[in-house]
C-alpha positions in Angstrom: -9.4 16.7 3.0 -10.0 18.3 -0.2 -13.1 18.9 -1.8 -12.7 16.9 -4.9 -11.1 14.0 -2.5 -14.4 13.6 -0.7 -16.1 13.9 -3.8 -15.0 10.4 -4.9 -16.2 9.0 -2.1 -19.3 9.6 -3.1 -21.1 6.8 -5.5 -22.2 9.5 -8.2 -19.1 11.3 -8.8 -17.4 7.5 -8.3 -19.0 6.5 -11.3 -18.6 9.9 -13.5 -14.6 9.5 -12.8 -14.8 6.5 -13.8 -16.2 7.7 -17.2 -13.7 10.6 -17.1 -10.6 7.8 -17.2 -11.7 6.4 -20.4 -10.4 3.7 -20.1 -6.4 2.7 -20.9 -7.0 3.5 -24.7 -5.4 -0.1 -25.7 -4.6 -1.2 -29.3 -2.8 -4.2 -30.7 0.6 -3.8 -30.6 1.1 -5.2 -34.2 -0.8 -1.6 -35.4 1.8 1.0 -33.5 3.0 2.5 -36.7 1.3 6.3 -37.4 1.0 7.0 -41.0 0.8 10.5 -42.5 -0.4 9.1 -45.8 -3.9 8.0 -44.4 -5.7 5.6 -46.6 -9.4 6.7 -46.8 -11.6 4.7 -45.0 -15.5 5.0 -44.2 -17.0 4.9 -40.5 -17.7 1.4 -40.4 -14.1 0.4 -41.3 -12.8 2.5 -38.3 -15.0 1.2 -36.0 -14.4 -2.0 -37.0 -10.8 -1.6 -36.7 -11.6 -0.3 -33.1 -13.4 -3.4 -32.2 -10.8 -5.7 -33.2 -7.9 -3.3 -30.7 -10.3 -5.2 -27.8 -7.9 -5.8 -25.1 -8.7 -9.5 -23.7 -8.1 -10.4 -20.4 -9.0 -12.7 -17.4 -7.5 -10.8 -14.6 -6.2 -7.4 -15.1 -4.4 -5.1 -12.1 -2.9 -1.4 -12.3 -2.1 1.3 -10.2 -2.6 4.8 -10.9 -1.2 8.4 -10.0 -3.9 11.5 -10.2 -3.2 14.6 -10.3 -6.3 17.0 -10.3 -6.1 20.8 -11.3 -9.2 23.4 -10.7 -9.1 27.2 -9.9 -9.6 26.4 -6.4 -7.3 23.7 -5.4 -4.5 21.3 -6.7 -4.5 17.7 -5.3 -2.6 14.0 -5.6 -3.9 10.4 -5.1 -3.1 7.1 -6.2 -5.7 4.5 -7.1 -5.2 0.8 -7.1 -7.2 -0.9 -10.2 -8.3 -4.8 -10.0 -10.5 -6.5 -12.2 -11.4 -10.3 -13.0 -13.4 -9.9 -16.7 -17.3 -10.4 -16.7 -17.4 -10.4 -12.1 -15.3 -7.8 -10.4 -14.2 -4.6 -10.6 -12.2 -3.6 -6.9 -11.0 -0.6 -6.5 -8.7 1.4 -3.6 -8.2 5.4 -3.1 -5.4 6.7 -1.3 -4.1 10.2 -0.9 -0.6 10.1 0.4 -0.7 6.5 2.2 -4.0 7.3 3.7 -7.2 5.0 2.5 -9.9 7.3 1.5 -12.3 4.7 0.1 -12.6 0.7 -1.2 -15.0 0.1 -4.1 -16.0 -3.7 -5.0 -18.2 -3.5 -8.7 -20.5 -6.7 -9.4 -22.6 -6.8 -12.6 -26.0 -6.4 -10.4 -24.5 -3.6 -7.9 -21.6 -1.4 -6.4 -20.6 -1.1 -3.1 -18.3 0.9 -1.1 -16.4 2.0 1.9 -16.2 5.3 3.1 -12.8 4.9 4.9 -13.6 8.9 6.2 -16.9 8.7 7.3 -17.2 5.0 8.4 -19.8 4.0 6.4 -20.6 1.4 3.8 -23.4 2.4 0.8 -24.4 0.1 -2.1 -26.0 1.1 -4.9 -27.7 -0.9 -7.5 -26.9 -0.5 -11.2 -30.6 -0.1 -12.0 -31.5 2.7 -9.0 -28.5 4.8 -10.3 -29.2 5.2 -13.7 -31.0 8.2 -13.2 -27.9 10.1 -11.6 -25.7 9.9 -14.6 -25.8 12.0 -17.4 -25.4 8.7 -20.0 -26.7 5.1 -19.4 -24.4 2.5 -18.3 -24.1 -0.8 -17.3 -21.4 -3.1 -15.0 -19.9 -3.8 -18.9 -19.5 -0.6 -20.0 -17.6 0.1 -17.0 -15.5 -2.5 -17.2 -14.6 -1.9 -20.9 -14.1 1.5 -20.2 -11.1 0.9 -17.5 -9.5 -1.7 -19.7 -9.4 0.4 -22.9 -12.3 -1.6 -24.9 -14.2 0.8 -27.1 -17.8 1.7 -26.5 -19.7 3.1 -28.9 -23.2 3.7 -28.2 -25.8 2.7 -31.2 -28.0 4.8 -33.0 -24.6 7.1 -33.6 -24.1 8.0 -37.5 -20.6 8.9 -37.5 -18.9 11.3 -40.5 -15.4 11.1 -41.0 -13.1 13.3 -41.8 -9.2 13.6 -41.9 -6.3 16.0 -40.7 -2.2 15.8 -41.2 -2.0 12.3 -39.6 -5.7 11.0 -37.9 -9.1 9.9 -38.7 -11.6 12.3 -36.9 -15.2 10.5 -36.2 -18.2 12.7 -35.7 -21.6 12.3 -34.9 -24.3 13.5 -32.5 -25.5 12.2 -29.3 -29.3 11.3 -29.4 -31.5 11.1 -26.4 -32.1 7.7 -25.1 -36.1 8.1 -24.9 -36.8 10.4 -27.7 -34.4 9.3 -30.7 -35.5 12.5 -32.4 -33.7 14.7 -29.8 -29.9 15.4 -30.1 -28.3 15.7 -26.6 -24.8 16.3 -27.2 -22.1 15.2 -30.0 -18.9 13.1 -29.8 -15.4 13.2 -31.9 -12.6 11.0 -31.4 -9.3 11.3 -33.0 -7.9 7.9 -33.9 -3.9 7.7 -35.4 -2.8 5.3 -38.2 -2.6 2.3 -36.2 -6.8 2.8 -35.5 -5.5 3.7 -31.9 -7.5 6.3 -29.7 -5.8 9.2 -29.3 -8.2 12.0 -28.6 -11.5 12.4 -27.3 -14.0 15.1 -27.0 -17.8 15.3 -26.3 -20.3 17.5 -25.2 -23.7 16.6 -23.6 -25.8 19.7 -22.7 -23.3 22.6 -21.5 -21.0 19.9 -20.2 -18.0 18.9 -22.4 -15.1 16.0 -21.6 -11.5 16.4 -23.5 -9.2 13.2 -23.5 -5.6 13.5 -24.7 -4.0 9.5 -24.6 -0.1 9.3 -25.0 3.1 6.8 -23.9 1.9 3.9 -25.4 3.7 1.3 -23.8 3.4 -3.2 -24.4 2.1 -4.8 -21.6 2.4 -8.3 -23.6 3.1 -9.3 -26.8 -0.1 -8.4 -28.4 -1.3 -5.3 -26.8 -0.1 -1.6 -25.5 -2.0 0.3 -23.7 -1.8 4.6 -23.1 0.3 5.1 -19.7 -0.2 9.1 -19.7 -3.2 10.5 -20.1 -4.9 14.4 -19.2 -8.7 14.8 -19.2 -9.9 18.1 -19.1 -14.0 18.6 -17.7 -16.1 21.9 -18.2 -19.2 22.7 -16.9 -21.3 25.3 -15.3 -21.1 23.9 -11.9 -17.8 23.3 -11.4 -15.7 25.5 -13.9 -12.8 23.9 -15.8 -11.0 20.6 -14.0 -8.4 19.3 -15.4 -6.9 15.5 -14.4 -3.8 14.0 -15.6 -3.4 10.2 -15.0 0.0 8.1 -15.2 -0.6 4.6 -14.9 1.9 1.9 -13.7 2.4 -2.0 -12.9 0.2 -2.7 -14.9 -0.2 -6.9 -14.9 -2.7 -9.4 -16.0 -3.7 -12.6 -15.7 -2.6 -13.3 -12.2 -4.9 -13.8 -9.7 -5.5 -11.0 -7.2 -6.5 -9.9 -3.7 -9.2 -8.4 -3.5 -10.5 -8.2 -0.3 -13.5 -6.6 1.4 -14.6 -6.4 4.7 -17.5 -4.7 6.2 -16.3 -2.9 9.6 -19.1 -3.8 12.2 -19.5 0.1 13.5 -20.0 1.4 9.5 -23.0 2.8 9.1 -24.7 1.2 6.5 -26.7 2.6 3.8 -28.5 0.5 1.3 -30.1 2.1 -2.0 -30.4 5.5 -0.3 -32.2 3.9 3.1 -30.0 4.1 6.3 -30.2 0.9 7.9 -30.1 0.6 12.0 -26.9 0.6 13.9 -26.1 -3.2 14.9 
């Protein structure tokens, strides 16, 4: 098993792909059109314009091909996306047609199963806080998988233009002293106010986000079907993910079940509980 594979299966780097997907990048399919002529417009237009692309949903399902990229290694696996808005996020990673892991979000904790290891760990939302490099919450998640923007407050953004996007700028302040920059943010966004580029930096770590094949998944919203991410840091070097989704579906109620084998070894907020 490769080394990012069992990676995943642990809740901290669980969460920080989940970060790394960004979402689907949706937008309303009545703003596809990209203009080269871009009418000037002033931050709180464009985020505005963002806010309006939310995708709405009560049930949403999607599978997904990976494809990660280091120095070191090159690896495939598929992950099976289902989510029921405001209550569930479940999630199942497969290399080849091998389980690796089952994840089931709730907006108080996560839980999952370590198909490799036999074992079962929950985290809360408030005990892992500190192991992320941003704060998040069960809702920011959730938004991020189904495309919603999130934009942190207390960000001033600039903008700026190019040959045929907006460009949105600003800084990154620390969350306890509001006086302290931490990293900076930029995203791209076409002539339709779609996302279609992402990059931010947070210490000497920086994320890249290319979105692309925008494709209708009903008659109000499309949503990016291709999209490459590209991480560098210190620790790890340059990794670089590339993401097709397909059947995509939503609002049909989904199975998503979760059972706790009897022999998993069980590990609740970091404290191994005794073998049954």
């Amino acid at each position: 098993m490769s080394e990012i594979y069992n990676k995943i299966l642990n809740i901290k780097y669980l969460l920080l792909i989940l970060f790394l997907f960004l979402g689907f990048a949706s937008c309303k399919t009545s703003q596809l059109a990209v203009n080269s002529n871009l009418k000037k417009r002033n931050a709180k237009f464009l985020l505005q314009k963002m806010e309006e692309n939310r995708f709405v949903y009560d049930w949403l399902s999607a599978k997904a091909k990976v494809k990660f990229e280091s120095e070191k290694e090159n690896v495939s696996f598929t992950v099976n996306l289902r989510m029921r808005h405001d209550s569930l996020i479940w999630m199942k990673v497969q290399k080849v047609s091998v389980e690796g892991m089952r994840v089931r979000m709730t907006p108080d904790r996560i839980e999952v199963l370590n198909r490799q290891d036999n074992k079962y760990i929950v985290e809360t939302f408030a005990t892992i806080q500190d192991k992320m490099p941003i704060s998040f919450g069960f809702g920011d998640i959730e938004d991020l998988l189904a495309g919603n923007p999130i934009v942190k407050e207390g960000i001033d953004f600039e903008v700026s233009y190019d040959s045929i996007y907006y460009i949105l700028e600003g800084n990154i302040m620390d969350d306890k002293n509001k006086n302290l920059k931490k990293g900076d943010v930029k995203i791209w966004l076409d002539g339709g106010y779609r996302l279609t580029k992402l990059y931010s930096k947070i210490g000497e770590n920086t994320i890249e986000a290319n979105f692309s094949d925008f494709q209708p998944v009903n008659d109000k919203e499309s949503i990016a079907f291709e999209k490459e991410i590209i991480i560098k840091s210190p620790e790890s070097g340059e990794m670089r993910f590339k993401i097709n989704f397909n059947k995509v579906e939503l609002n049909e109620e989904q199975d998503v079940k979760f059972e706790i084998p009897d022999h998993y070894e069980q590990i609740i907020s970091g404290n191994k509980l005794p073998n049954k």
